[in-house]
Residue frames as a rotation matrix with the C-alpha (Angstrom) as fourth column:
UNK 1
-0.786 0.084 -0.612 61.91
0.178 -0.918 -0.355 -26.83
-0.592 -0.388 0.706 -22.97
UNK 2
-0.591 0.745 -0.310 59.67
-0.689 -0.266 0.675 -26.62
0.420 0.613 0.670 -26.10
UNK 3
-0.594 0.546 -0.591 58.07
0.582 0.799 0.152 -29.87
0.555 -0.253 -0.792 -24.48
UNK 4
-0.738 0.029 -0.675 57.34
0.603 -0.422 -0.677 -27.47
-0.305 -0.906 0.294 -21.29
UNK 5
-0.777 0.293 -0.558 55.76
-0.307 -0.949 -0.072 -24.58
-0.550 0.116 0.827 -23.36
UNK 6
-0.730 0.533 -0.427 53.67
-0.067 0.566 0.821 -27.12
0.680 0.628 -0.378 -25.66
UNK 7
-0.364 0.459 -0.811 52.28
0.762 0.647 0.024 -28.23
0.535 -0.609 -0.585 -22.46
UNK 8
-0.697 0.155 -0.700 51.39
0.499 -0.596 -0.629 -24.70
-0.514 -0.788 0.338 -20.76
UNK 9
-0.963 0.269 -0.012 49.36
-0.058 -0.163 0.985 -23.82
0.263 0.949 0.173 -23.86
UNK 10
-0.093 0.983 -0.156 46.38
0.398 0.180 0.899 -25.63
0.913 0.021 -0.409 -23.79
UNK 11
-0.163 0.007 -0.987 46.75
0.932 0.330 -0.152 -25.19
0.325 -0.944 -0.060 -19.91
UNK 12
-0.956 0.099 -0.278 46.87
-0.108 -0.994 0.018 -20.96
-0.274 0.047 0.960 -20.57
UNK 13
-0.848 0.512 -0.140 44.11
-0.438 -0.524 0.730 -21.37
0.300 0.680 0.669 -22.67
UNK 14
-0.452 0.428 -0.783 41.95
0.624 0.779 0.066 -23.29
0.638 -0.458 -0.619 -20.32
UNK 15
-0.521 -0.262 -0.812 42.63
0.853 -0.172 -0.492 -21.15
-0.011 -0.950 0.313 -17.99
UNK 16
-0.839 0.408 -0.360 41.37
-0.455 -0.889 0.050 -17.68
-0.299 0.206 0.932 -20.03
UNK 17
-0.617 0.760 -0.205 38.94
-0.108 0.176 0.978 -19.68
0.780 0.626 -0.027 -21.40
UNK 18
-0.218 0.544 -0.810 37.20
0.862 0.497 0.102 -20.72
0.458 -0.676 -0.577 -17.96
UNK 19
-0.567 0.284 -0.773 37.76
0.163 -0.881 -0.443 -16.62
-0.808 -0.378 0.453 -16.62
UNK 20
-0.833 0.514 -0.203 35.15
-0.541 -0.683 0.491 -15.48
0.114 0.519 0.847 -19.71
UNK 21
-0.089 0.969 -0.229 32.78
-0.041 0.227 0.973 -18.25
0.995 0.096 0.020 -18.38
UNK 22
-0.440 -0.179 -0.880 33.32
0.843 0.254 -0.474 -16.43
0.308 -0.950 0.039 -15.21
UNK 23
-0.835 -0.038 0.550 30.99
0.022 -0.999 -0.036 -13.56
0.550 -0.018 0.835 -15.27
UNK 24
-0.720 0.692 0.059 28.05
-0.277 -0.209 -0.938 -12.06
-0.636 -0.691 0.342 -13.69
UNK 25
-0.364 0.719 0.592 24.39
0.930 0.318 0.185 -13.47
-0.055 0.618 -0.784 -15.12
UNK 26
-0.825 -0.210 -0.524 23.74
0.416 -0.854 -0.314 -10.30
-0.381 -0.477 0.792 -15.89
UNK 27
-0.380 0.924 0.046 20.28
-0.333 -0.183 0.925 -10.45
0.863 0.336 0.377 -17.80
UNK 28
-0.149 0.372 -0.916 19.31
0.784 0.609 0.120 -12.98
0.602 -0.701 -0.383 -14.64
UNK 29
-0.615 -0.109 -0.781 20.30
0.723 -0.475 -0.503 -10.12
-0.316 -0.873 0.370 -11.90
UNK 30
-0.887 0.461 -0.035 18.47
-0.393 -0.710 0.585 -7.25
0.245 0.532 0.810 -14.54
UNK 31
-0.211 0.964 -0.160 15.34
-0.091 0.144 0.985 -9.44
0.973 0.223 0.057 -14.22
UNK 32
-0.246 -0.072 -0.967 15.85
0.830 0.500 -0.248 -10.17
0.501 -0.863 -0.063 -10.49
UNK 33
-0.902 -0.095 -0.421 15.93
0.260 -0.898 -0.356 -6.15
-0.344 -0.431 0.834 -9.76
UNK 34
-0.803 0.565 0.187 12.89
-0.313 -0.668 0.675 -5.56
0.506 0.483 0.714 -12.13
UNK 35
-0.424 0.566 -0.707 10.84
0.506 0.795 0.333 -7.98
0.751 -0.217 -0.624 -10.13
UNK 36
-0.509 0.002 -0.861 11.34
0.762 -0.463 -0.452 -6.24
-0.399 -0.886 0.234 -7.00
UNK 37
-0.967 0.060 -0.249 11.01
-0.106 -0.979 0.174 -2.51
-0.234 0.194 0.953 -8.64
UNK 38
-0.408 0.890 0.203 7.45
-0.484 -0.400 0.779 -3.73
0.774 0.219 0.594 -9.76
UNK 39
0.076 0.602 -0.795 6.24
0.991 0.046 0.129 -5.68
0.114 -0.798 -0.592 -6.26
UNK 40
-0.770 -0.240 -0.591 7.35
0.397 -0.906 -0.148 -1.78
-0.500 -0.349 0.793 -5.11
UNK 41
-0.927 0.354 -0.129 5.48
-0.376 -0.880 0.290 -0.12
-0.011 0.317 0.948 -7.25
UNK 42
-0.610 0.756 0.237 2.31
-0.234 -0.458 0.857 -1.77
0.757 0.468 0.457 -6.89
UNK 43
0.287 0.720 0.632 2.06
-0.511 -0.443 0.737 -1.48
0.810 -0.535 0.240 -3.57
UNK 44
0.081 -0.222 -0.972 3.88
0.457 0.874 -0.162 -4.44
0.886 -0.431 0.173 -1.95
UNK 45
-0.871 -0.473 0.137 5.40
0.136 -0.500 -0.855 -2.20
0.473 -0.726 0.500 1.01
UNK 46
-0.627 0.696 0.350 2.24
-0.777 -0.586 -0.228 -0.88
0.047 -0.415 0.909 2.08
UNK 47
0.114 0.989 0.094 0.12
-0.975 0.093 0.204 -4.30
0.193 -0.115 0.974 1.41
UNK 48
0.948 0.056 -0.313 2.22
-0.023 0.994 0.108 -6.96
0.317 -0.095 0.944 2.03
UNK 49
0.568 -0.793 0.220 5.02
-0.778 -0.605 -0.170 -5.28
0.268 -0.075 -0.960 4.04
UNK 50
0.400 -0.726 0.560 6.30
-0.537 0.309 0.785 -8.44
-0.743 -0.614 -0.266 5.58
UNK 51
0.606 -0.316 0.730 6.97
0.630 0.751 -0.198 -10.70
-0.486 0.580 0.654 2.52
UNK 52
0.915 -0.076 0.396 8.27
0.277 -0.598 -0.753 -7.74
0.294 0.798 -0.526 0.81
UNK 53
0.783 -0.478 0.398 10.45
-0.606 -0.444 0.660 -7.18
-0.139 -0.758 -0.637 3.30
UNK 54
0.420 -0.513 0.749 11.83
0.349 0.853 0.388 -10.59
-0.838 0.098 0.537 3.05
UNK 55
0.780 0.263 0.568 11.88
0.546 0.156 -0.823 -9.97
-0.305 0.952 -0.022 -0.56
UNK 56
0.899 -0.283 0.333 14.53
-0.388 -0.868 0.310 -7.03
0.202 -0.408 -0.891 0.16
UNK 57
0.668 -0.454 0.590 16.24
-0.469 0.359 0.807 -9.44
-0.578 -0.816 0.026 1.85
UNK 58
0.625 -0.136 0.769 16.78
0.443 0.873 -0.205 -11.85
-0.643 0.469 0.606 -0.57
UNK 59
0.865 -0.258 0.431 17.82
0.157 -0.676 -0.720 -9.04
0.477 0.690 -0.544 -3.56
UNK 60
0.620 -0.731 0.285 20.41
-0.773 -0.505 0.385 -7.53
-0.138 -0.459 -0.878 -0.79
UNK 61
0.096 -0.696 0.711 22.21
-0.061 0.709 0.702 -11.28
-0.994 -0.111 0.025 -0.28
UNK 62
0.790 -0.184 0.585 21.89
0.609 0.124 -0.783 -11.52
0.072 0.975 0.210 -4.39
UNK 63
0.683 -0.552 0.479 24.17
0.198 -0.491 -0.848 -8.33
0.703 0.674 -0.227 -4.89
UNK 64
0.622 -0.622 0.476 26.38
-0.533 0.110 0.839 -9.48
-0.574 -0.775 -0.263 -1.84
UNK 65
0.382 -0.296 0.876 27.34
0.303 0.935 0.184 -12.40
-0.873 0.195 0.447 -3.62
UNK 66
0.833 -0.263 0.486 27.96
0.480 -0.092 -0.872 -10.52
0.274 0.961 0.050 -6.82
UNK 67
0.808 -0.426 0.407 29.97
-0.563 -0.760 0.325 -8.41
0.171 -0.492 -0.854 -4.78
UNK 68
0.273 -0.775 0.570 32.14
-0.668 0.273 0.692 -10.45
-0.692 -0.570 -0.443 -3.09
UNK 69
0.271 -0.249 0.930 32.46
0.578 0.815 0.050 -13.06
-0.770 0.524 0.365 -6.47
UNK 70
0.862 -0.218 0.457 33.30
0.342 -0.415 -0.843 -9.93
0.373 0.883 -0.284 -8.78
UNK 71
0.752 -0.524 0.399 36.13
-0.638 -0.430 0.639 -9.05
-0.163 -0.735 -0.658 -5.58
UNK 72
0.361 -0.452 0.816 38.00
0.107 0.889 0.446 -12.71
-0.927 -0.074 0.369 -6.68
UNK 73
-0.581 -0.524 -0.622 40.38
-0.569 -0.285 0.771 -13.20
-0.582 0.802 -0.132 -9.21
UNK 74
-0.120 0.650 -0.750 38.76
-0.983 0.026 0.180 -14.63
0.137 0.760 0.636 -12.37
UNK 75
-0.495 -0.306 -0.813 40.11
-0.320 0.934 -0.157 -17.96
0.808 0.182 -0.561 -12.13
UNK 76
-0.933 0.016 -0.359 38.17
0.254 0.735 -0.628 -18.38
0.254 -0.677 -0.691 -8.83
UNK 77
-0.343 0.933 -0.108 34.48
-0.937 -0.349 -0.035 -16.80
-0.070 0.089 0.994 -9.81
UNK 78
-0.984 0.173 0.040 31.80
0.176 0.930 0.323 -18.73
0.019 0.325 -0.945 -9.10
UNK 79
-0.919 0.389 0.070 28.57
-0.393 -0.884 -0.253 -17.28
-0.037 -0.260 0.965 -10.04
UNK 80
-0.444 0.749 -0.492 26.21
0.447 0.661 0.602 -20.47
0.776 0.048 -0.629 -9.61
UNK 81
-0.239 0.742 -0.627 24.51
0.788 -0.228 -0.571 -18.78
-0.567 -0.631 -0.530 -5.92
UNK 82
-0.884 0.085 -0.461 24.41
-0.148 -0.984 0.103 -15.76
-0.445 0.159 0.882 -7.80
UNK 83
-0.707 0.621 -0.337 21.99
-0.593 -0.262 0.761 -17.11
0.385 0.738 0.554 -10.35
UNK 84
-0.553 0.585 -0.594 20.39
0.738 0.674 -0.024 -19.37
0.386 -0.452 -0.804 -7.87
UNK 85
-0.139 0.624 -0.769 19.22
0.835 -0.343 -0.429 -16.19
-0.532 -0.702 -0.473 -6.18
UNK 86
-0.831 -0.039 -0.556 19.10
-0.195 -0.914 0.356 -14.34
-0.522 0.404 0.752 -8.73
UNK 87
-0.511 0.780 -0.361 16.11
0.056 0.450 0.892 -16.86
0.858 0.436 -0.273 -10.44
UNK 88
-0.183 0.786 -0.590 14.78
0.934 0.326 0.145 -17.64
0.306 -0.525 -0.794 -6.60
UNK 89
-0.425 0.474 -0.771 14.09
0.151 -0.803 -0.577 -13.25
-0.893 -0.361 0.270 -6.02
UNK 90
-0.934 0.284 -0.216 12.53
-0.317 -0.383 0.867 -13.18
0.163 0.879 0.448 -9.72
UNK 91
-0.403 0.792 -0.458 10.04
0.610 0.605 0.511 -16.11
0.682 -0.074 -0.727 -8.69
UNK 92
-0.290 0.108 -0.951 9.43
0.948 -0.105 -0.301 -14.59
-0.132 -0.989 -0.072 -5.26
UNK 93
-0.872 0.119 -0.476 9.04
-0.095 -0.993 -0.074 -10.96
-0.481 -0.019 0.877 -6.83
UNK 94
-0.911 0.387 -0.141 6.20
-0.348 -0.537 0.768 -12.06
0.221 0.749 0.624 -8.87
UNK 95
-0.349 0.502 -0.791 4.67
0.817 0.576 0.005 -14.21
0.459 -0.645 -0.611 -6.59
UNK 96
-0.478 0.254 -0.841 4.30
0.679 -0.500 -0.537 -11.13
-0.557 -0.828 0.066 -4.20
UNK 97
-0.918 0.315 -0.239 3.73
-0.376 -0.507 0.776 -8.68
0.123 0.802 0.584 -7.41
UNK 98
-0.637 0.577 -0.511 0.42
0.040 0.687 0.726 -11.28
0.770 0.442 -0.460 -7.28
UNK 99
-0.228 0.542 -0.809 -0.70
0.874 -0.253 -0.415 -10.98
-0.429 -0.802 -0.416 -3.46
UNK 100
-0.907 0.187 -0.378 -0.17
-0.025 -0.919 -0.394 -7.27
-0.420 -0.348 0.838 -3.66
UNK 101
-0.766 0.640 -0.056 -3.37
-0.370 -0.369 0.852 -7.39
0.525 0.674 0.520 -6.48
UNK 102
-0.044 0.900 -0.433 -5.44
0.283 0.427 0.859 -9.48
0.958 -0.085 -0.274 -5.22
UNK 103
-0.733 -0.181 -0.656 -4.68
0.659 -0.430 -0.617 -7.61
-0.170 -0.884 0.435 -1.67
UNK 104
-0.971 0.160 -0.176 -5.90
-0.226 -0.857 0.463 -4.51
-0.077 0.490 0.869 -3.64
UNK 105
-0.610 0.790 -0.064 -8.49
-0.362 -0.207 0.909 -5.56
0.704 0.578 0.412 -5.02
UNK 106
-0.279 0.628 -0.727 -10.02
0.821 0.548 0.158 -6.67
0.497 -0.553 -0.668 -1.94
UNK 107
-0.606 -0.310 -0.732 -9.19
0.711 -0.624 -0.324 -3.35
-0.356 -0.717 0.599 -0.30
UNK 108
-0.983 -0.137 0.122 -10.21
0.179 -0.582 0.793 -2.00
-0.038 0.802 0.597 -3.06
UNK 109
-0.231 0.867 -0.441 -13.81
0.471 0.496 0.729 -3.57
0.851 -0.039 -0.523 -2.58
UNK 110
-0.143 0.182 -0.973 -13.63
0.967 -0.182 -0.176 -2.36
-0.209 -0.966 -0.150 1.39
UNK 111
-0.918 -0.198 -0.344 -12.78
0.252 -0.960 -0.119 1.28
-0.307 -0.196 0.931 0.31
UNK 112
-0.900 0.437 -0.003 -16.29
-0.158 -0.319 0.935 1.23
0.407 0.841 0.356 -1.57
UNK 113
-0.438 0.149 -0.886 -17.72
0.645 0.739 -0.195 -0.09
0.625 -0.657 -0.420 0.75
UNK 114
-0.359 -0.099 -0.928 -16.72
0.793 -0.556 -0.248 2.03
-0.492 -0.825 0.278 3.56
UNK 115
-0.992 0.126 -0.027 -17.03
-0.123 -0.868 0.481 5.34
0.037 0.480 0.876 0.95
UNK 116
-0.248 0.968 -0.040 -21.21
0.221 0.097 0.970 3.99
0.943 0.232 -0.238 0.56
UNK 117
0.277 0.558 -0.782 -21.50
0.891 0.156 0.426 4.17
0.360 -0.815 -0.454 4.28
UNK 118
-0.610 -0.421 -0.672 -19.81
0.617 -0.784 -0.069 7.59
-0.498 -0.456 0.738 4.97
UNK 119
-0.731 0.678 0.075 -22.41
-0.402 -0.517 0.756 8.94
0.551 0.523 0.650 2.22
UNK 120
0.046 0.945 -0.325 -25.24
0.596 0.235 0.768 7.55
0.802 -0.229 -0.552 3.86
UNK 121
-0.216 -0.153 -0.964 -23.88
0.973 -0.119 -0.199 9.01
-0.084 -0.981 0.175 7.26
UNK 122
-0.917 -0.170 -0.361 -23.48
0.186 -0.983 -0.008 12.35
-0.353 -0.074 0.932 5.65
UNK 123
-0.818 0.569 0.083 -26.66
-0.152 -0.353 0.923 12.55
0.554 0.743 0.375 4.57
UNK 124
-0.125 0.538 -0.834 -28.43
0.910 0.398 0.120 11.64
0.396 -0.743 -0.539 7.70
UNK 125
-0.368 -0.390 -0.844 -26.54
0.794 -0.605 -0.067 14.26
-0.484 -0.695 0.532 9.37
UNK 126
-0.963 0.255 0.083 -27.00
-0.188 -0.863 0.469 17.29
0.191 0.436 0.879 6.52
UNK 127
-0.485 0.805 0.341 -31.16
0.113 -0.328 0.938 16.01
0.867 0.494 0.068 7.27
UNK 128
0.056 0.353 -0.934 -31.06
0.998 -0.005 0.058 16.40
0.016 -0.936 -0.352 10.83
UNK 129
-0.681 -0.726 -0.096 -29.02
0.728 -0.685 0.028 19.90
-0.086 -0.051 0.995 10.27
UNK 130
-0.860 0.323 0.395 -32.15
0.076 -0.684 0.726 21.19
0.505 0.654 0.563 8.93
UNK 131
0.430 0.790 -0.436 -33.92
0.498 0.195 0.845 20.52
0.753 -0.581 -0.310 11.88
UNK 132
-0.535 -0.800 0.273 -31.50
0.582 -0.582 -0.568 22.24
0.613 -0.145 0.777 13.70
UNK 133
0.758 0.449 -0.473 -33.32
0.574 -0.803 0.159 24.77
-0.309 -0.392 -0.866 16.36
UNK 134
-0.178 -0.298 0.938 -32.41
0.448 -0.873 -0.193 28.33
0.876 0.386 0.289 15.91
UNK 135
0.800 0.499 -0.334 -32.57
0.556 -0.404 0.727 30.35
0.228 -0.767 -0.600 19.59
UNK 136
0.828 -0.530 0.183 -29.89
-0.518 -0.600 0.609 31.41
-0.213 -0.599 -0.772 22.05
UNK 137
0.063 -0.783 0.618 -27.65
0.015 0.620 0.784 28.68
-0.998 -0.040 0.051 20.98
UNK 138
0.719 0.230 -0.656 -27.22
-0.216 -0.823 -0.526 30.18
-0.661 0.520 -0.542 17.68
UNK 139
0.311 -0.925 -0.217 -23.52
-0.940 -0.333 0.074 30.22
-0.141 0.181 -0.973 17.66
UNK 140
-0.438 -0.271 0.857 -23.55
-0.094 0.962 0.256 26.32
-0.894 0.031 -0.447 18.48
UNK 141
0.354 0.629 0.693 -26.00
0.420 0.555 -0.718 25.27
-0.836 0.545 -0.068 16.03
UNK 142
0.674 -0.623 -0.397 -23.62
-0.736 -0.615 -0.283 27.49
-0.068 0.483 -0.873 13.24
UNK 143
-0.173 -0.933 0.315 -20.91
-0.924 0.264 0.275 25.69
-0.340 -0.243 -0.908 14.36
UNK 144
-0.203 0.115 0.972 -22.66
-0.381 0.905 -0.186 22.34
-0.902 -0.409 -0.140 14.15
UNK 145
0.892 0.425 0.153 -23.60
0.101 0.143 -0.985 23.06
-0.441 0.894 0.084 9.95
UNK 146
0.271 -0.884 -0.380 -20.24
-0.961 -0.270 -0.058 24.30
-0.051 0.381 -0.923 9.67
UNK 147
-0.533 -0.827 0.181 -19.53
-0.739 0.559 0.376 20.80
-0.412 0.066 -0.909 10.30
UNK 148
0.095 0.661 0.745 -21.48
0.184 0.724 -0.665 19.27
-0.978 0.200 -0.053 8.62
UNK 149
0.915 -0.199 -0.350 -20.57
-0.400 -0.554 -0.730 21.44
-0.049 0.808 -0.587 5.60
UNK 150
0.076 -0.997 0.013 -17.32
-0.996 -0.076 -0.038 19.68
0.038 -0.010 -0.999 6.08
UNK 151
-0.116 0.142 0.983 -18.20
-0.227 0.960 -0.166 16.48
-0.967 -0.243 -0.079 6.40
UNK 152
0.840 0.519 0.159 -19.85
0.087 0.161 -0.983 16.89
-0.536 0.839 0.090 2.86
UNK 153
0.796 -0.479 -0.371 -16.66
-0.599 -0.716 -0.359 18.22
-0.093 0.507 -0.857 1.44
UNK 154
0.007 -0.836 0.549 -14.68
-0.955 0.158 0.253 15.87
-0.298 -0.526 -0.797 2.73
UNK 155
0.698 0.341 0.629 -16.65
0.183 0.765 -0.617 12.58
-0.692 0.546 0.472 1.02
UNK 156
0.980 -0.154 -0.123 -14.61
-0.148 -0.161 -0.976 14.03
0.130 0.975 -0.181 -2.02
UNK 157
0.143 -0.953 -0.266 -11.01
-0.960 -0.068 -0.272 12.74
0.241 0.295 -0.925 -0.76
UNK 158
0.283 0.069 0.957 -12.41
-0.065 0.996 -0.052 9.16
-0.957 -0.048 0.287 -0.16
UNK 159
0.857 0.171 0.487 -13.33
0.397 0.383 -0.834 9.00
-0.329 0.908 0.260 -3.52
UNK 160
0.639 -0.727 -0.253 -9.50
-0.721 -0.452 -0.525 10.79
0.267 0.518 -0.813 -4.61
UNK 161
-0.357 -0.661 0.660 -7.71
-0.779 0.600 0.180 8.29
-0.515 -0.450 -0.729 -2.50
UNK 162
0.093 -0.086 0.992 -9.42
0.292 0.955 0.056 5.60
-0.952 0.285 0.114 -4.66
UNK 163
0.877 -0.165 -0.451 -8.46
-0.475 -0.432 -0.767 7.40
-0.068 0.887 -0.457 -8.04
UNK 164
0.245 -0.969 0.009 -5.25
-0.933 -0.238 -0.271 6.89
0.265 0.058 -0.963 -6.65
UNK 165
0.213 -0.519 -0.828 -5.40
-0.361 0.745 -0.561 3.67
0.908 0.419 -0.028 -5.91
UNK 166
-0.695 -0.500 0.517 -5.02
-0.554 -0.086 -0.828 4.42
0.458 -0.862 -0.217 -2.04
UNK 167
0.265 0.962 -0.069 -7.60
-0.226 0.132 0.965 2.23
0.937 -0.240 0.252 -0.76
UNK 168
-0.219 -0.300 -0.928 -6.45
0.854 0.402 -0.331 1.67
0.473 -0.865 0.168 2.51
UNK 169
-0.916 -0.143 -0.375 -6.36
0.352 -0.735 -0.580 5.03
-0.192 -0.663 0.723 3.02
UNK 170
-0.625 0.766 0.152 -9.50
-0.225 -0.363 0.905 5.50
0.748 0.531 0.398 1.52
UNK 171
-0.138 0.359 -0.923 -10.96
0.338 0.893 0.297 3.34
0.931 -0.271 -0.244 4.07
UNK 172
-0.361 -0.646 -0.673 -9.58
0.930 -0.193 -0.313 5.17
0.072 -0.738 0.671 6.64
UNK 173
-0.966 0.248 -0.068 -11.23
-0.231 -0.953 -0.198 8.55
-0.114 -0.176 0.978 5.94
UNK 174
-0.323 0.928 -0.187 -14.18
-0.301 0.086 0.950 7.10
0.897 0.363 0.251 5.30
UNK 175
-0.018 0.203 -0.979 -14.31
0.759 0.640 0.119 5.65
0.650 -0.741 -0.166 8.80
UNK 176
-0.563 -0.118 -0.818 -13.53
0.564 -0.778 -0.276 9.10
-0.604 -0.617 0.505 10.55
UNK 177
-0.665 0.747 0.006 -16.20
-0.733 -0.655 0.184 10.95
0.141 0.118 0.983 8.36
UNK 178
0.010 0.824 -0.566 -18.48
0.397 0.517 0.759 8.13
0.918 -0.233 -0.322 9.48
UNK 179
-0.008 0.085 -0.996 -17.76
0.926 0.377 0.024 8.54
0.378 -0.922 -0.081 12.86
UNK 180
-0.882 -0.408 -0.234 -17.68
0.447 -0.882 -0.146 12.22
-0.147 -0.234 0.961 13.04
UNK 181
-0.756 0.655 -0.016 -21.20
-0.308 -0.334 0.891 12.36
0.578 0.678 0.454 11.48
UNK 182
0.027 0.738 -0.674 -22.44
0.285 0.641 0.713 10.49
0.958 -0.211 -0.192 14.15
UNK 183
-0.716 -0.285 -0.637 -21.01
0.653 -0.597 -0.467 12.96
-0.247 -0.750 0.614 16.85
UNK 184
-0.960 0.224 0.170 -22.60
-0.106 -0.847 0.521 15.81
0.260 0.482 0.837 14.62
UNK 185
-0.106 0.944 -0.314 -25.97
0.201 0.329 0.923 13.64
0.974 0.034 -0.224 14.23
UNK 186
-0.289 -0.027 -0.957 -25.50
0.912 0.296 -0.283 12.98
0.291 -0.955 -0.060 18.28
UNK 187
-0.894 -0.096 -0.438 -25.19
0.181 -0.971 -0.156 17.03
-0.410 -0.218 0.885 19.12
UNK 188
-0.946 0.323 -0.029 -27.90
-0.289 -0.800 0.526 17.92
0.146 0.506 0.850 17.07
UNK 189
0.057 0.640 -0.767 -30.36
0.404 0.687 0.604 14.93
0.913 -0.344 -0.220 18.39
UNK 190
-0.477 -0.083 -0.875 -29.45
0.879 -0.060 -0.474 16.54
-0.013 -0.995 0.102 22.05
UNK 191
-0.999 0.044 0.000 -30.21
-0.041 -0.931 0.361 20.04
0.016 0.361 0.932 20.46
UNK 192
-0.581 0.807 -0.105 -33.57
-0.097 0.060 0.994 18.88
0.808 0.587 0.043 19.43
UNK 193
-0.248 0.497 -0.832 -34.28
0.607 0.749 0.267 17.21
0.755 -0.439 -0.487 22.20
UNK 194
-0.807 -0.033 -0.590 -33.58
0.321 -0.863 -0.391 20.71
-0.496 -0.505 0.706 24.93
UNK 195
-0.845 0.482 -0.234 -36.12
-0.498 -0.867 0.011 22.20
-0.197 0.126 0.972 22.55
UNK 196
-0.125 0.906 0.405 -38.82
-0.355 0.340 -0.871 19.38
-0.926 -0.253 0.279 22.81
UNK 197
0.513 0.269 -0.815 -38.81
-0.857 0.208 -0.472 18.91
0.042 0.941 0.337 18.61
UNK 198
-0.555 -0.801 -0.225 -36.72
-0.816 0.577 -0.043 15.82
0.164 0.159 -0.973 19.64
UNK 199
-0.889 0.356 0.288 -39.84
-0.457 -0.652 -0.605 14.77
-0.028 -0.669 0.743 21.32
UNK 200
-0.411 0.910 0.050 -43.36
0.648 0.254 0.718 13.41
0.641 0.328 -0.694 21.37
UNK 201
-0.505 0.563 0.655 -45.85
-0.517 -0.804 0.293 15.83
0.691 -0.191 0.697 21.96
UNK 202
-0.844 0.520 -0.131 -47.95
0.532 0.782 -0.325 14.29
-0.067 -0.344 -0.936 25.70
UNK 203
-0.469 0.831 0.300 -51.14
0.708 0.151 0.690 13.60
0.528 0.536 -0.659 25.24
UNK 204
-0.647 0.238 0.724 -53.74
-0.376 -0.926 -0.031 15.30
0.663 -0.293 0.689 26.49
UNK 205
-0.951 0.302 -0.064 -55.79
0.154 0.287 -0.945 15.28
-0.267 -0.909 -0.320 29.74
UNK 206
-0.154 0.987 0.042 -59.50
0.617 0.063 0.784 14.46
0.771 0.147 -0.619 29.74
């Protein structure tokens, strides 16, 4: 009987000893989540939605597995996939963390881009405006500075959207005050043109 209990010893203490080198990697999974949280924040979703997506993916099956290995009794944790995917969504978060910048900064390049050509537009337009006729079409030709007076105003949330970092969206308003300026420009080139100042003067007859 003491033979018996000699022998279950070591065999207990195996046993507790093998459940405390059953736990979660829990610095591993801590660095796995921060990875993600910064592709997110700088921008991944919006500039590199499909890897990111993946990326999602990967994180979700990570805290499956922790899940369903922290559900088992001790003696039958095994948290080797855990830290396999917990190391292969760090790599993979900073990898994308890496597109998203150099995304950016390309965008970043377009939004300036696009912002130089919506200022050139508006300024075309505000020096046609001032050519404007003035007659019976009053009310239009009002209407037609009013926009333009908006256009100008409006140059000033390109340049907020790249404060912020939005360059995509920067882009994006810059393309619709481009193209709106050339409606304006368009209207006010027809204007001119009804009153002849659009026009060469013909020559005269001998």
């Amino acid at each position: 009987m003491i033979l018996v209990r000699q022998m279950l010893v070591p065999v207990a203490l195996a046993a507790l000893i093998a459940a405390g080198c059953t736990k979660p990697p829990s610095e591993k999974i801590e660095a796995a989540e921060k990875a993600v949280k910064d592709a997110q924040q700088s921008g991944a979703g919006t500039y590199t939605a499909e890897e990111y997506a993946k990326l999602e993916g990967t994180l979700e099956a990570l805290k499956k597995e922790v899940s369903e290995q922290d559900g088992k009794l001790a003696l039958f944790r095994d948290y080797g996939k855990v830290e396999q995917l917990a190391a292969t969504t760090a790599a993979e978060g900073a990898r994308v963390k890496g597109e998203v910048d150099k995304k950016k900064e390309e965008a970043k390049a377009g939004a300036l881009q696009a912002q130089q050509v919506a200022q050139e537009a508006v300024a075309a337009t505000l020096k046609l405006v001032a050519k404007a006729p003035v007659g019976k079409d009053r009310a239009a030709v009002e209407a037609i500075k009013s926009d333009a007076d908006a256009l100008q105003a409006a140059l000033s949330q390109i340049q907020t959207a790249i404060d912020k970092e939005d360059y995509l969206a920067a882009q994006t308003q810059a393309r619709a005050i481009n193209d709106k300026s050339r409606a304006v420009s368009d209207e006010i080139q027809s204007a001119l043109a009804k009153t002849g100042k659009g026009k060469s003067s013909p020559s005269r007859k001998n």
